[in-house]
N, C-alpha and C positions, 0 to 999 in steps of 0.2 A: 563114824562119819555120817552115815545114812540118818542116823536117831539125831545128829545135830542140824544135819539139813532137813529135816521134816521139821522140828522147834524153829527154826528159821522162816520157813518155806511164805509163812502167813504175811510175814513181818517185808516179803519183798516187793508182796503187792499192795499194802496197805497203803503206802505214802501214795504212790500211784491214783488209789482209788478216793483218799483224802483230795488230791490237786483238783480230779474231775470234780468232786464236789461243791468245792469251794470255787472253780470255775465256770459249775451250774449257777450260783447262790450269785456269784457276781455278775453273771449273766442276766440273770431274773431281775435285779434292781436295777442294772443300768436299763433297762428297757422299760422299765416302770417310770423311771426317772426321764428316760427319751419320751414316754408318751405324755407325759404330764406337763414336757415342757414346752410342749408341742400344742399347743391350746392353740383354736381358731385365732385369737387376739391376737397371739404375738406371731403366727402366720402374717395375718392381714398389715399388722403393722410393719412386717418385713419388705412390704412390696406397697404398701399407703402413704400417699404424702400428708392426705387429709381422708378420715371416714367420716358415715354420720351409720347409725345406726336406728333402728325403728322408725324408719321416715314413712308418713302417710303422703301421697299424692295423689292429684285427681289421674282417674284410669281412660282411656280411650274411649269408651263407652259411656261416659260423664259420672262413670261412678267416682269409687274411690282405691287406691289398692293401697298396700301395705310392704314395704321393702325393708329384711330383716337389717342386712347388709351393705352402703355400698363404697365403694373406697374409688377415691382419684390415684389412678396410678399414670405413669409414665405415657402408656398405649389408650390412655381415656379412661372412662369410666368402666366400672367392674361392679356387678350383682353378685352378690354372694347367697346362693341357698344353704344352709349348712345341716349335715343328716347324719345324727350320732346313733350309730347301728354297731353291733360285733357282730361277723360273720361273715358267712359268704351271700356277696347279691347279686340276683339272677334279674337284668332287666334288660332294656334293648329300648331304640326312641320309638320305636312301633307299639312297644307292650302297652297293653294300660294299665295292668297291674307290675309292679316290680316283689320281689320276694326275699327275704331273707331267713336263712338258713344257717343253725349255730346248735352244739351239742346238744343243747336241754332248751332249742326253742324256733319255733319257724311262725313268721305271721308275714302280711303280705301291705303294702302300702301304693296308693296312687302314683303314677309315671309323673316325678317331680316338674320335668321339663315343659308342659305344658306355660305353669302355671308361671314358670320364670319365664317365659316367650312374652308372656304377659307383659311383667315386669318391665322385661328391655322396651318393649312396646311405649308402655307410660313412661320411660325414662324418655327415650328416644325424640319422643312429642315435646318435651321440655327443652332439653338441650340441642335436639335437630342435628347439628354440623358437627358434632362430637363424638367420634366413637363411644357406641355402649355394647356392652356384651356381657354374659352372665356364666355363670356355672355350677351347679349342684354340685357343692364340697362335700366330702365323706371322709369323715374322721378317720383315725388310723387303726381302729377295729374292724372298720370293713376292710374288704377283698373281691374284687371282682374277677371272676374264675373262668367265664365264657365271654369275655370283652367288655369294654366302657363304653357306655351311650356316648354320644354324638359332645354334649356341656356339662358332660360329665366328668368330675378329675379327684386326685387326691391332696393331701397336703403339698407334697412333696411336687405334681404334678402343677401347682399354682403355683409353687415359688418359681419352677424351673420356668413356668411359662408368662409370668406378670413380671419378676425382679430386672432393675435395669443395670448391667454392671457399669455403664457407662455415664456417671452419675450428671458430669456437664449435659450432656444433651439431653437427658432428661429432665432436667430442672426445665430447661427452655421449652418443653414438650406441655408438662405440667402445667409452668405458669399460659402458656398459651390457653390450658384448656379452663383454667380456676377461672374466667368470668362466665363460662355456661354452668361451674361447679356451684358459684353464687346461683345464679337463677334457678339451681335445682334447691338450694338451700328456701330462697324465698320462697319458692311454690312450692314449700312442703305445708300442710296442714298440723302435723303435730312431730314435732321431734324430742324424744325427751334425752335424748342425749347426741352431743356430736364430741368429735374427740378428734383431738390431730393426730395424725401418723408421728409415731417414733422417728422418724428421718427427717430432721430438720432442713428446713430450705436455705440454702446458701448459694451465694451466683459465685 
């Protein structure tokens, strides 16, 4: 009896340690699969009626500045900075340097938020009576471990805080604000792409 339970004995934890296995393995893809689907685009397009992307406009100071991002949503316009980093990042709206921190690598990068204060700035002077507002997007490799600067957010933090469930009164939100969206179109200097939002407009 004993010599048949020890031939056994291997055979009762194995299926067990097969399940976790193959429980890791399907864990690792679908999270591979969440993050890849998860792309800035189909973000922004989740919560964009219309974007433009790479838009130059004249800057406050008569120069010129450069907006990667920015989409007509529900609540007005939206500046997108977007910062593909893994790890963990150390910054605060005081710092002037922010920091990241990851197994095999740490270097340090300027306090984004300045430079998008900018941005809403030069939008702002355009469209005047339009909500603008901006936010330094961090892809889903970061982690902020000692809090989130002030327009700072994540994916996940933009949908929850841009998307309108309430699709009627946002369309009338929207179309209210598309004739300052135009004037931001005409005073750009160079746009080499604009693209509509995924969410087609219907009254």
């Amino acid at each position: 009896m004993s010599e048949l339970l020890s031939a056994d004995f291997p055979g009762i934890y194995l299926l067990p340690l097969v399940l976790v296995v193959l429980l890791l393995l399907w864990w690792l893809v679908y999270r591979r699969g969440r993050r890849a689907g998860r792309s800035l685009a189909k973000v922004l397009g989740s919560i964009a009626y219309e974007r433009m992307e790479g838009l130059v406009i004249p800057n406050t100071d008569e120069g010129e500045i450069q907006i990667d991002h920015v989409v007509l949503t529900a609540q007005g316009l939206l500046i997108v900075d977007a910062k593909d980093v893994s790890g963990a990042v150390f910054g605060s709206d005081k710092m002037q340097d922010w920091t990241v921190i990851s197994d095999d690598h740490r270097f340090t990068f300027s306090n984004p938020q300045p430079a998008l204060y900018d941005r809403i700035a030069a939008v702002r002077q355009i469209v005047r009576q339009v909500p603008v507002t901006g936010r330094v997007v961090f892809l889903d490799g970061a982690r902020f471990t000692k809090g989130v600067p002030g327009l700072t957010c994540g994916l996940d933090d933009l949908i929850e805080e841009f998307s309108e469930p309430e699709r009627s009164s946002a369309i009338v939100k929207v179309e209210a604000f598309r004739p300052h969206w135009e004037q931001l179109k005409k005073r750009a200097l160079a746009v080499p792409q604009v693209e509509k939002g995924k969410r087609r407009m219907r009254a």
